[in-house]
C-alpha positions in Angstrom: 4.7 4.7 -10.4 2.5 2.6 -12.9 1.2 -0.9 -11.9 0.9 -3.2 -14.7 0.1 -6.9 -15.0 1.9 -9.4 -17.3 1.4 -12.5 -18.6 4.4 -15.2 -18.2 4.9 -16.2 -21.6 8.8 -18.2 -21.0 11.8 -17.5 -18.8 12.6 -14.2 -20.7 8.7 -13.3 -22.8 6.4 -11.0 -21.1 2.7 -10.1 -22.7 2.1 -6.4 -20.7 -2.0 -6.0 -20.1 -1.7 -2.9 -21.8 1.4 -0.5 -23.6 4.2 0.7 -21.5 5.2 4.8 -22.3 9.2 3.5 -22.8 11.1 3.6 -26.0 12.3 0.4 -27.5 15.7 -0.2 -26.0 14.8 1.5 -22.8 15.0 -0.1 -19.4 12.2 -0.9 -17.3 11.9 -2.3 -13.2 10.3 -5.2 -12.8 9.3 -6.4 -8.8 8.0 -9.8 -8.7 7.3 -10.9 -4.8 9.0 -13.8 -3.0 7.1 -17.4 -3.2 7.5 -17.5 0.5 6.8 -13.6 0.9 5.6 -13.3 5.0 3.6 -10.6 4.3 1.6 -12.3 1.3 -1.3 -13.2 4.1 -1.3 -9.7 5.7 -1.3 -8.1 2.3 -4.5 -9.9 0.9 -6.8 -9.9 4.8 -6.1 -6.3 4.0 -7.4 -6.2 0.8 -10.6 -8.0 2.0 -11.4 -5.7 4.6 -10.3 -2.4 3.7 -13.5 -1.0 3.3 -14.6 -2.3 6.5 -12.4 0.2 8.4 -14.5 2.9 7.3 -18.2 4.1 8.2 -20.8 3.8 4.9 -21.3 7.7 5.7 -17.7 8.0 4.7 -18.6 9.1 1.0 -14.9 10.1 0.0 -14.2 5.8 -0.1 -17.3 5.1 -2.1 -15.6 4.6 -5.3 -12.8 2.4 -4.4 
């Protein structure tokens, strides 16, 4: 799986941050989350503090 971000241009107009590998005419999958989405909090304390988890002698996570 490939994440991608895109900018909103209208109701039916996406600008992709970078070339997608599909044909024209090809279908894509598009997730967008939930305005109320639970986990949204969860999701980004975790992305704060992931790094935190880990000991600084833990070399294999120093190039996250």
């Amino acid at each position: 799986m490939k994440l991608l971000t895109a900018k909103v241009l209208d109701a039916t107009h996406l600008e992709l941050s970078q070339p997608v590998g599909a044909q024209p005419g090809s279908n894509i999958v598009i997730s967008l989350p939930d305005a109320d989405d639970e986990d949204r909090e969860w999701r980004e304390a975790a992305k704060k503090h992931f790094l935190a988890a880990y000991d600084d002698q833990d070399a294999i996570y120093d190039r996250l």
